[in-house]
N, C-alpha and C positions, 0 to 999 in steps of 0.2 A: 708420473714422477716429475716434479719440478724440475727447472736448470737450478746446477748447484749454483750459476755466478747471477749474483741481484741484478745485473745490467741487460740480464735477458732474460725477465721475466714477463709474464703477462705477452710473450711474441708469439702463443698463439694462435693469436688472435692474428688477421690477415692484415698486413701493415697499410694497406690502403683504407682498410674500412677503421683499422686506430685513428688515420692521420685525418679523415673523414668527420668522422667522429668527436676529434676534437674540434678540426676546425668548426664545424657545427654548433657545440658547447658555447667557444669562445667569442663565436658570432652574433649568438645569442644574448649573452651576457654583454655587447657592444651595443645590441640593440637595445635592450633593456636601460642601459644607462643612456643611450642616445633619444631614448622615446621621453624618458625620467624626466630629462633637461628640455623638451621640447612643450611638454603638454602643462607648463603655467603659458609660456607667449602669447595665446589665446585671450585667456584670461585677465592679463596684465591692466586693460584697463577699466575692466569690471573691480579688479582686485582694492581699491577705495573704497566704495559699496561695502563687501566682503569682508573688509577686516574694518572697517569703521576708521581709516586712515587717510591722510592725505596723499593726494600723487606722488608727490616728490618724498615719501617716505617709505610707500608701497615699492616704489621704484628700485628699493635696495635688495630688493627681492631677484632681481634680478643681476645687479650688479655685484653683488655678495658673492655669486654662485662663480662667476667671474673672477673675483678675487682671490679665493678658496682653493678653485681647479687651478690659475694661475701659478700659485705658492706649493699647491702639494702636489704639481705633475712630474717636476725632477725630482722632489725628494722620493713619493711612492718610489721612481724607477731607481734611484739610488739603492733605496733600502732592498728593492727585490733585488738586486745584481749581489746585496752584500746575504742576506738572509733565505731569499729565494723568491721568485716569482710567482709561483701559485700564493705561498700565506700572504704577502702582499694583496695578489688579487682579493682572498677570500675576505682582508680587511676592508678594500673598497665596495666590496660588494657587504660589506657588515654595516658600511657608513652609509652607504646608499639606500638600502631596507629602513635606516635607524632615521634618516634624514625623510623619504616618504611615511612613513608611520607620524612621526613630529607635523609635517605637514597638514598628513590628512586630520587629525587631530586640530590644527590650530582652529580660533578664530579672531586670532588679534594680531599685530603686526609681529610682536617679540618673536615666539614660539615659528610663527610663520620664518622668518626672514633665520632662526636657529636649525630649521628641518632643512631649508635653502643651503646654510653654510655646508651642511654634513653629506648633502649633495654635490658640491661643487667639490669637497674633499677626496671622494670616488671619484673624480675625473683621469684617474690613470689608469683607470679598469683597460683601453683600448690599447694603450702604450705596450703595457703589462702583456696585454695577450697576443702582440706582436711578438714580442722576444720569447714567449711561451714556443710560438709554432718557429720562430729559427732554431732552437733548442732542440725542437722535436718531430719538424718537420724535413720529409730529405731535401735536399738542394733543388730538384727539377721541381718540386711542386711548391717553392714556398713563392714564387710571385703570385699565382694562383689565391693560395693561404691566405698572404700579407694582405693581397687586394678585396677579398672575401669579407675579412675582417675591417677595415678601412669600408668598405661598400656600406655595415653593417649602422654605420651612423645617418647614412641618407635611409635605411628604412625604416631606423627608429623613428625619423623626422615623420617621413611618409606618414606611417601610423598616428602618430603621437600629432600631430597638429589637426587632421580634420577631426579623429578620436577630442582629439578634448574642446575643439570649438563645438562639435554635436551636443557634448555631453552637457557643457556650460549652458546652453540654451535650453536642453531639457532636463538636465536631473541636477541631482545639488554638486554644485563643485568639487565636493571632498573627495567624491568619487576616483574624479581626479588621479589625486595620490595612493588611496587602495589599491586600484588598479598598479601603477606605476612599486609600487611596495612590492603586490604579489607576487609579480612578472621578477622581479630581484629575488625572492627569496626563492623561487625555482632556477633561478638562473643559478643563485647561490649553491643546491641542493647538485644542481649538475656541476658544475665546478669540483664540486667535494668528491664528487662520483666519477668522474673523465678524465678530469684536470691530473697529470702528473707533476710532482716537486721537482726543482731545479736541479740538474746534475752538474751544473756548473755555478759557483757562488764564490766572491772574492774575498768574503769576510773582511775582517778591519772593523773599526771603529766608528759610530756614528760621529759627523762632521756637526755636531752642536753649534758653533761660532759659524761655521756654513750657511749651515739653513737657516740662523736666526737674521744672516745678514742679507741672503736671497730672499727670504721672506718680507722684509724689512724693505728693503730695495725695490721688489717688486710692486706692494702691496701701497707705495709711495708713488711710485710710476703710476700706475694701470689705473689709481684710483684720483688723479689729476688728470689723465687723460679721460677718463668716462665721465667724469663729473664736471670738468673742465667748462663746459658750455651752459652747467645747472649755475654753478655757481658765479661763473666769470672768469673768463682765461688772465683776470687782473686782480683777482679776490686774492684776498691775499695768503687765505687757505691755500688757492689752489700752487701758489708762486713757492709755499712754502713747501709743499710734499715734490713738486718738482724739484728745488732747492735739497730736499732731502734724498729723492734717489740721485742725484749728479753729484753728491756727497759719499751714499750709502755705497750703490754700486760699485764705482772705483774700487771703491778701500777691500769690499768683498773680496772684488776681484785680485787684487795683491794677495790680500791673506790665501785665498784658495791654489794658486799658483807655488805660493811658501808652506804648504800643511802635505803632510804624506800622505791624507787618505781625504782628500779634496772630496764635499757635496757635489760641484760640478768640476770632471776633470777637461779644463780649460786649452790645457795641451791639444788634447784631442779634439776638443770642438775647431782647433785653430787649425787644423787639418784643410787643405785645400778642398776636399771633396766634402768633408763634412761643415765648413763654415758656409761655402755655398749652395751648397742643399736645405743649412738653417735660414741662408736668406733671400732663399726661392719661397720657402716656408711663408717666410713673412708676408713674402707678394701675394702667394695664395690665399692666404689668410684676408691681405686686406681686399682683395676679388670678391671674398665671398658674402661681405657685408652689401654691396650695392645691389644683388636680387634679392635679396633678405628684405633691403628696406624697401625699395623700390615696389616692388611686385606686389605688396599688401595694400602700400598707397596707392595705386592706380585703382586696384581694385574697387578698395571700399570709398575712394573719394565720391561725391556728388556727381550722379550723368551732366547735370547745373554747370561745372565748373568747366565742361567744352571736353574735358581728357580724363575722367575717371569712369567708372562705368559700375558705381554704383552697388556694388555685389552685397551679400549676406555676408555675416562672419564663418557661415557652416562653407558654403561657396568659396568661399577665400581660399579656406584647409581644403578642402578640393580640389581645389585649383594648383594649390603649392605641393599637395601630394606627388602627381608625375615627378616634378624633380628628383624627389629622395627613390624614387625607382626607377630612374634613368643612373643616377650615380650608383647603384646598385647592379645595373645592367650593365654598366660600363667593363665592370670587374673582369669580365673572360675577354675581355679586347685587352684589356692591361694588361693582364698576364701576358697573353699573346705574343704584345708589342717587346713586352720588359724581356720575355725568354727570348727573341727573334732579332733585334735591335737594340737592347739595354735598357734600365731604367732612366739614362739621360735621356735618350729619346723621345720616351713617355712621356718626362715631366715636358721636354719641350712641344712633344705634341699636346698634351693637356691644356698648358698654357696659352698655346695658339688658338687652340676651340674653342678654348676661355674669351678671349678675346672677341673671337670672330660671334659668337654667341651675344655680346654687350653690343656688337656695332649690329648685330641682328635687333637688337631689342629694341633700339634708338628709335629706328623704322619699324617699329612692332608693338603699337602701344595702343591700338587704337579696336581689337578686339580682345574677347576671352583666348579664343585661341592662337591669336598673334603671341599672346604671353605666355601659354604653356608650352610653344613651341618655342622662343626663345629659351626660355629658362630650362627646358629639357635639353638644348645645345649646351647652353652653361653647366649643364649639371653633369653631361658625359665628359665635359672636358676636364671638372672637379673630378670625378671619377678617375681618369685616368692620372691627374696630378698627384691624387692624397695618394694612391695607389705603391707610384714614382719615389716617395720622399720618402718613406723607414727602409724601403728597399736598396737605395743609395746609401743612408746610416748605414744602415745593418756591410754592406761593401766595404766600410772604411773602417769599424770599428772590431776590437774583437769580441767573441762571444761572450765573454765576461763584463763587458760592458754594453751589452744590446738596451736592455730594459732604461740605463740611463741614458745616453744618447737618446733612444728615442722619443723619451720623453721630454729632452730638451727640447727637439724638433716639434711634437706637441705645441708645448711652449710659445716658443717663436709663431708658430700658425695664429694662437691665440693673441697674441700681440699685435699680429696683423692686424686682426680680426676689430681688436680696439682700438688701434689707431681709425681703422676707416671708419668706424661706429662715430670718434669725435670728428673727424674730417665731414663725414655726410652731412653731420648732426651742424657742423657750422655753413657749409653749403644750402643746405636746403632751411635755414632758419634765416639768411641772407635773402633767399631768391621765395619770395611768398607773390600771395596773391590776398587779395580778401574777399571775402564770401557771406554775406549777411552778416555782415562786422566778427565774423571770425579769420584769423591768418590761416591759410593754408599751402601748402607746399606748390609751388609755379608748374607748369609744365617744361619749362626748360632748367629749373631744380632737378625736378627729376634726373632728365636728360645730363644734366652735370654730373650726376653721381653714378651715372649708367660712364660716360666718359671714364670717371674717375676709374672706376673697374675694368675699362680696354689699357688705359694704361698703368694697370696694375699687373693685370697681365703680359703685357709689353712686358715690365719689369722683371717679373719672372722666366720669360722666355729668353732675356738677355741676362740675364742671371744664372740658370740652369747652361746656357751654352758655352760658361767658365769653368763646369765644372769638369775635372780631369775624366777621360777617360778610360775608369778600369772600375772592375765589379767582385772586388778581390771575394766576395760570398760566393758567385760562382765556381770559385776553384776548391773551398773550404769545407767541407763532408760534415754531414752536422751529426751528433751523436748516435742519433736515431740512425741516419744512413750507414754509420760505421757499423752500431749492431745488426743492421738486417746482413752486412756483408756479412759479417762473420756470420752469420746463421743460419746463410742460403735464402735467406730468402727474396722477396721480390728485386728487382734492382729497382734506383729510380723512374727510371726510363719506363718503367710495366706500375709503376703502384699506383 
């Protein structure tokens, strides 16, 4: 016989292996999108060849997806908080199939850099499935959850980088995105299947002049900053789209302060715990570009040039694999630390290993495995930071607004992420060397942009240790926990 009340149905089933279970799904689906976005990098400079185009056009292939995730990371989490979380997900994961299918298909720049966009538009698949397991998850097990799912973008990386430098060198590229398609549209089918709809949703009205003005704003910024250095920090392109966000934003920002169902509520981001967790975000974010760039150039530069050492591009994704499964392994330390000490803690332990892992690098450059052990320090410490930041959101905000906050927080990481991308990009185009009449990147370039990332993390650590100390989600019973009370069954503490 069924229960008569819908709120406890489907219970049962043993609440450990439900919460199991999803987090499992949702992890899946992080990876899938986090493999999606990893396995063109490889490719990128083949990608002229391939589509019959020039660099600097190919190159939007990557910046697009940039742009796209940028613009629709708060709105998706907007719309899930208003409509619900799962159908939100199940559209990013619609756009993510729709954008690998376009791909694997292309063979010209258009269609390529359109399959790009519809990828970068899914980039709130992870946001989304955070606020899914607050929702659904009991209070003792969501650091565990949150970090699980956070871990799930280092192993899409893992996978997805030596996967697709293999495949580029032996089979046709399109592969590629097949691959990346299929893995979504199972991800998809489990979602449909696991995933439960939001019990909690704020309704209201889609913020139209909102988004059109975030979007606007952002897509002004982010795309003066990445291109910044293509075209000239004095072109007047680029003086004009900064000129545009220092215009756009402000004004956004009034109106959404003044509108009753604000795209971004502002109020809340201004929060002390939540403003500085978005600007730890930041520092993390710009940390994460300096082994990103770093670590491929050492690699494949010239043994010739005194400090590269020469590697294959299959060897590269090899080598960069440990990371994304060190940031994966990190996960049960986070937890750990976040239930034992707090989520501030973490983030500022994170950021410390952050650190201490760049000043490792400085002095570490000069074997293969000098580098996979530095960047495996980098990469627990990432771990434990991504882990730290929705955990602290999720503390400040209420549960009706999980999926937006944390997408904001998103956001900000991502902006990090861009800024160091132009930062490096003017550093190391500064500090060259030449090499059989080619420019290439100095050895103490490098080393700049390794610095650059200690005190990035610096910044983070003195960021994070502003932030107020309290974890108001500790004290808050999440729906799922309130039904297993009423229904005997496991407590948190046993599930």
């Amino acid at each position: 016989m069924s229960p008569s009340n819908p709120a406890l149905a489907g219970t049962a089933k043993p609440a450990h292996l439900r919460t199991n279970t999803l987090v499992a799904v949702l992890a899946f689906a992080g990876i899938t999108d986090a493999l999606t976005q990893a396995l063109v990098f490889p490719i990128v400079p083949r990608l002229p060849q391939y589509l019959n185009a020039p660099a600097s056009d190919t190159a939007w292939t990557v910046t697009v997806i940039l742009l796209c995730g940028a613009v629709s990371t708060p709105v998706m989490g907007r719309l899930g908080d208003m409509y619900g979380k799962r159908r939100m997900l199940l559209v990013n994961m619609g756009l993510l199939v729709a954008g690998s299918v376009i791909c694997a298909l292309s063979d010209s720049l258009t269609p390529m850099i359109i399959g790009r966009a519809l990828q970068g538009l899914a980039n709130g698949i992870i946001p989304l499935g955070v606020s899914i397991l607050r929702e659904e998850t009991p209070v003792v097990r969501l650091p565990m959850a949150t970090a699980v799912m956070l871990g799930s973008l280092g192993v899409g990386a893992a996978v997805g980088l030596p996967t697709a430098a293999l495949i580029a060198d032996k089979v046709d590229w399109h592969l590629l995105f097949w691959i990346g398609g299929a893995l979504a549209a199972v991800a998809t089918l489990f979602v449909v299947r696991y995933v439960p709809e939001s019990k909690v949703r704020t309704g209201g009205r889609v913020d139209i002049t909102g988004t059109v003005g975030l979007a606007t704003g952002l897509a002004c910024l982010l795309l003066a900053v990445s291109k910044g250095e293509d075209w000239g920090w004095g072109d007047g392109t680029t003086l004009t789209l900064f000129a545009g966000a220092a215009i756009v934003l402000p004004l956004w920002g009034w109106f959404e302060l003044r509108t009753p169902h604000p795209m971004v509520d502002l109020r809340t981001a201004a929060r002390p715990q939540v403003l500085f967790t978005n600007l730890a975000a930041v520092a993390i974010g710009f940390t994460l570009l300096a082994m990103q760039l770093v670590l491929p150039q050492v690699l494949q530069l010239p043994k010739a040039t005194g400090y590269g050492l020469g590697t294959s591009l299959v060897v590269t994704g090899l080598v960069l694999a440990p990371q994304g499964l060190m940031l994966m392994a990190a996960t049960p330390l986070s937890a750990r630390v976040t239930r034992t000490k707090g989520p501030k803690f973490t983030l500022m332990l994170g950021s410390t290993v952050i650190g201490l892992g760049y000043l490792l690098s400085m002095v570490m450059m000069s074997e293969v495995w000098q580098l996979i052990v530095a960047s495996c320090v980098v990469s627990v410490g990432t771990g434990l930071a991504y882990a730290a930041l929705p955990t602290l959101i999720m503390g400040a905000v209420p549960l009706s607004e999980t999926a937006a906050a944390t997408s904001l927080n998103t956001l900000m990481r991502a902006i990090g992420n861009t800024v160091a991308s132009a930062v490096a990009g003017m550093v190391i185009a500064h500090m060259t060397i030449g090499f059989h009449g080619v420019e290439l990147p100095s050895e103490n370039g490098l080393r700049a942009v390794l610095a650059i990332g200690v005190a990035a993390a610096a910044a983070s650590l003195a960021i994070a240790a502003l932030i107020p100390r309290s974890w108001a989600a500790s004290a808050t019973p999440t729906p799922r926990s309130v039904v297993e009370t009423a229904v005997g069954g496991p407590s948190p503490d046993g599930a």
